[in-house]
N, C-alpha and C positions, 0 to 999 in steps of 0.2 A: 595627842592622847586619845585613847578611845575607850570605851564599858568593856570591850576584850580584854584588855591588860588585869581585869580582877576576874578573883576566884567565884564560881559560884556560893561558896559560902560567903564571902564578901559583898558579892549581890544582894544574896540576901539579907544581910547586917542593915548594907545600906536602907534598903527598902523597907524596911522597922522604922527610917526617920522619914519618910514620905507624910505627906498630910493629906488629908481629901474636903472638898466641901463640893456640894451641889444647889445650886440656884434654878427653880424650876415654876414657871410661870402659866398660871390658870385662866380659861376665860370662866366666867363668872354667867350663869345662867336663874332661872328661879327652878325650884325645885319643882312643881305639881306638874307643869308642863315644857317646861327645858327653853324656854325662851331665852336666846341670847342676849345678854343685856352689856352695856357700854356706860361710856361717862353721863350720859343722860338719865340714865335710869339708878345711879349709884352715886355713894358721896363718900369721900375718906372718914370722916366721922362716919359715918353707918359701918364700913369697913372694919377702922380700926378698934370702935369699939368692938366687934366683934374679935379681933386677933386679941386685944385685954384680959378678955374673959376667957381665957384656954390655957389652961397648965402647962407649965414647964418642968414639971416634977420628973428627974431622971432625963432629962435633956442637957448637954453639955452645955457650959457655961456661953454665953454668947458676945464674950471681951473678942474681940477681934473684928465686930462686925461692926457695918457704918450704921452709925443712926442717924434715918435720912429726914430731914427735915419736911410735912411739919409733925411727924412722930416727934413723939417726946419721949418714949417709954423703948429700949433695945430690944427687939425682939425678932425671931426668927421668921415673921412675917411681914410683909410687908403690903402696902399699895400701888402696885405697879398702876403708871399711868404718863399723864403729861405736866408736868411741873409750871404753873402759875408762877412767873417771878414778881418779887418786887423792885423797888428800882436801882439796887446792890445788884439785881439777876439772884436772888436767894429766894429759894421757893418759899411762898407764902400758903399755896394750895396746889393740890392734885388733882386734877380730872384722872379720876379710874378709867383704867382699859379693863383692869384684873385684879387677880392678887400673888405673890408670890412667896414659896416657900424656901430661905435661906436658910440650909444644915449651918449648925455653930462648925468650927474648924477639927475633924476628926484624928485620929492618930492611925486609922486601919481602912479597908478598903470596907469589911465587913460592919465595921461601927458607922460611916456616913450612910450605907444602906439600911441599917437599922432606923437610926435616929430618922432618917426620911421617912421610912415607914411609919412611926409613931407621929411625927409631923404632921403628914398628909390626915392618917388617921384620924388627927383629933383637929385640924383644919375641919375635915371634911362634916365633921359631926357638927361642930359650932354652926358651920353657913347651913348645914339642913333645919339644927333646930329653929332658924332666925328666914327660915324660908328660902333657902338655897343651893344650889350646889355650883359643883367646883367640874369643869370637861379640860383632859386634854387636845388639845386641839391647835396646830400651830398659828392659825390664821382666823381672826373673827367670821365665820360664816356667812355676814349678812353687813356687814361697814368695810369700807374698803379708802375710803379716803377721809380725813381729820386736817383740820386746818386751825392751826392757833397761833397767838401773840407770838415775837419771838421772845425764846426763853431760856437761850447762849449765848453768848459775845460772840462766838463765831458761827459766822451764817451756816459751813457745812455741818456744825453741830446741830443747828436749829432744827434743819432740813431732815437730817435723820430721826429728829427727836417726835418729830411729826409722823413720817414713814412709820415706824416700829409703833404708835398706838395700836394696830390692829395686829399685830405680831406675838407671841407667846413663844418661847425657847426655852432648852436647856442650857445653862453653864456649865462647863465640865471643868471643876480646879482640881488643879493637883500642886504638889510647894515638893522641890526635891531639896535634898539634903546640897550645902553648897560646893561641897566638893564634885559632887556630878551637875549639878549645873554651870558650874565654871567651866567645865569640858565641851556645853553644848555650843554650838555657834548659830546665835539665832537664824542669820540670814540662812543658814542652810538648814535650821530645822524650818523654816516659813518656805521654804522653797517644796521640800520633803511634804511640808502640809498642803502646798498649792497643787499639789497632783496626786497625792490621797486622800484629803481631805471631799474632795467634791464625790470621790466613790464612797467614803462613809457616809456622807450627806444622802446621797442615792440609796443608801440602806434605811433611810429613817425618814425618808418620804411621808408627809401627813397633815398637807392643807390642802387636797382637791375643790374644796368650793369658794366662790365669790357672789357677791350681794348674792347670796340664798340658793344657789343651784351651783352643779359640778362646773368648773371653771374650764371653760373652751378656749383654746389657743390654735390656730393655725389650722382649724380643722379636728382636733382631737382634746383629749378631758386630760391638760395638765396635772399634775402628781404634786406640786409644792408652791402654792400662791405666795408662801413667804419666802422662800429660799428665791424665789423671782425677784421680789423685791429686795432679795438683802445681796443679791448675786452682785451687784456693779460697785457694792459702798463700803458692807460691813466688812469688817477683818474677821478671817477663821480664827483668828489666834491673838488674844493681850499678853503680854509680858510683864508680870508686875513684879521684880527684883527685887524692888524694897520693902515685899511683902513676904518673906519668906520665899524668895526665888518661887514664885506664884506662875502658873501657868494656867489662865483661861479659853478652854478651848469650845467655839460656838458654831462649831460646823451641823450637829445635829437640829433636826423635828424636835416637837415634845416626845417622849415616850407614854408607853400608861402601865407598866408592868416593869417590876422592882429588877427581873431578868432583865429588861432593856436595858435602864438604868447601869446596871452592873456591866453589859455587853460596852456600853458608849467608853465607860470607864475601862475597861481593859484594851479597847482598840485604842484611845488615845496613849495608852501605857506603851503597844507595842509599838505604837509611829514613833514615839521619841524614844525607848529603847534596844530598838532594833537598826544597828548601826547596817545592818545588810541589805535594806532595802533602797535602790538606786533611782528609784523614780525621781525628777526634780521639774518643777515648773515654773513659770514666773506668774504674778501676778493677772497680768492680759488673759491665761490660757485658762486658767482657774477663775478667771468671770465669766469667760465663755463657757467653760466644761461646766459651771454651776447653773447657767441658765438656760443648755439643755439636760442638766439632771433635774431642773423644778422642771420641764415639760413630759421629760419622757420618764426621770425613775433611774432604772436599773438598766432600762433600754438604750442608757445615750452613750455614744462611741466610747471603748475601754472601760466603762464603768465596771463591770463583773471580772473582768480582767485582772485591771488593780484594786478592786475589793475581795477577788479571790489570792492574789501574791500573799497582801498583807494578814488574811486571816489563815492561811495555812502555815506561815513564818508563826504566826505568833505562838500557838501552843507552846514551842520549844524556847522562846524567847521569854515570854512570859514565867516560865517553871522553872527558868534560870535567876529569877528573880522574886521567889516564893508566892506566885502565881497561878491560880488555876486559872484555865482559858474556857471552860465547862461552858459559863454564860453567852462566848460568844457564836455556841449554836445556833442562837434564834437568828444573826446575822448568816451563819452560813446556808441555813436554808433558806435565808429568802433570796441568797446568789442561786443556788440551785432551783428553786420552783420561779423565781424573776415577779414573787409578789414581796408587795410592798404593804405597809398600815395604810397607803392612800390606794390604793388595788381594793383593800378589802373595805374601804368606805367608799367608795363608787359601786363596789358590786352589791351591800346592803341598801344603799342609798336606792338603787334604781329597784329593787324586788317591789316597794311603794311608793317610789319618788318621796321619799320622807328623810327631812333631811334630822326629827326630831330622831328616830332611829337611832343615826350614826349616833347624835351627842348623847344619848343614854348608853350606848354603847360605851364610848370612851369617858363617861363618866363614871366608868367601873375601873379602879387601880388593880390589878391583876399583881397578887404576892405568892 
């Protein structure tokens, strides 16, 4: 059975029961001078007092979301960091890396972008009045390795858990209605993602630096210090079924503008509904292809290729399913011009060697 067999109106019906949520992860700097700061310089209490004291008035209800231990109060914020266990393995404390902003569960593509906006919004206000601000930025600037207790029963969990303190990402969910998920066959959408998924990733390029200056690899100023790290472990894709036929998709950078945001969301939309696109990879090829798209970008073999198939299909795949594809200009011009958000922070970077620059820069959310 395939998404061809229904009508465009039936598309569209469907697509009325889609859900949206975005999980979106900040490094955490001080306000007067933009100093990057880490679990050293921060404590979950300083944090979450701070997410306490910030209004949820006109924010969707937020029953659906974990509350992650040692919160005690559900909120659309959270402490991203490294989890202290006790000797259950149940967190007792957090070393901050960040903080992160969880949309409650949407019913439209335009209401998660909304309510993110209002989020960020009044996140961003609370950490200035308290002396701080919030950069996107996919990769800590200046910490590049973390070493702690272990804090999983399974060691390749620990190992990861370690890895990603210095990391900062998007989540991209979407929950489809169960009659089109039942249609999908995961292995062949994870296959489908193993060889577009790294040309997306190459669209949203945006940790050039390590410990404090642009990150050199082989001779040249690599494009994604985290997508290097996350290339050999992490999965493009969770599948959570018992969450509303939940689909996590973590191939992108951070973004910093509500257009990006919208653009990540409608390219995931057309990978899984566009039954026409034949690319297919395995695993092995898509750790490779991802860790030369963290060196070169947009530059590494096929990448524009198949970042250009998939964004010229989508338009019409998209508006078959009461979709506008409008957003995902910003992605088609940067296949056309071949600059990236890590292109344009190497080339402000080096005007003063100032690496404070860039993080005022991307501490501007662009709506």
């Amino acid at each position: 059975m395939k998404f061809t067999q229904f009508t465009v109106e039936e598309k569209k019906n469907f697509a009325k029961g889609f859900m949206f949520g975005l999980e979106s992860e900040y490094l955490v700097v001080k306000k007067d001078d933009l100093t990057p700061l880490w679990h050293q310089d921060l404590t979950f209490e300083l944090l979450n007092g701070i997410f306490e004291s910030i209004s949820l008035e006109g924010v969707p209800s937020c029953d659906g979301l974990d509350l992650e231990p040692p919160q005690t109060k559900l909120m659309p914020f959270v402490v991203e960091g490294y989890h202290l266990p006790d000797m259950t393995m149940n967190a007792k404390e957090i070393l901050p890396k960040g903080v992160e902003i969880r949309t409650p569960v949407c019913k439209s593509l335009p209401e998660v972008l909304e309510v993110h906006k209002i989020l960020y919004s009044r996140l961003k206000e609370a950490m200035n009045k308290n002396g701080y601000d919030i950069v996107a930025l996919s990769h800590h600037p200046m910490e590049s390795n973390f070493s702690g207790p272990q804090n999983k029963r399974r060691h390749d969990y620990w190992q990861w858990s370690m890895e990603v303190m210095t990391t900062y990402g998007p989540d991209i969910n979407v929950s489809l209605p169960p009659v089109l998920a039942e249609m999908i066959q995961e292995a062949d959408l994870e296959a489908k993602i193993n060889y577009y998924g790294p040309a997306l990733s190459a669209l949203s390029v945006a940790s050039p630096f390590l410990n404090g200056a642009p990150w050199e690899i082989r001779g040249e100023t690599g494009k994604s210090f985290r997508m290097y790290k996350r290339s050999y472990i992490a999965p493009p894709i969770e599948f959570h079924p018992t969450e509303k036929n939940r689909y996590e998709f973590k191939v992108f950078d951070m973004p910093n503008s509500i257009q990006e945001i919208e653009a990540q969301f409608l390219a995931f939309l057309a990978l899984v509904l566009d039954e026409g696109l034949q690319g297919r990879a395995t695993k092995q090829t898509r750790i490779y292809d991802l860790g030369q798209v963290a060196r070169k970008g947009l530059d590494a073999e096929e990448m524009k290729e198949r970042a250009t198939e998939l964004l010229e299909r989508a338009p019409a795949v998209l508006n078959e399913w009461g979709y506008s594809a409008e957003a995902l200009n910003i992605f088609k011009e940067r296949v056309a011009t071949g600059r990236t958000p890590a292109d344009e922070m190497i080339e402000l970077y080096k005007k003063n060697n100032s690496l404070t620059d860039v993080l005022r820069e991307r501490s501007r959310f662009k709506v």
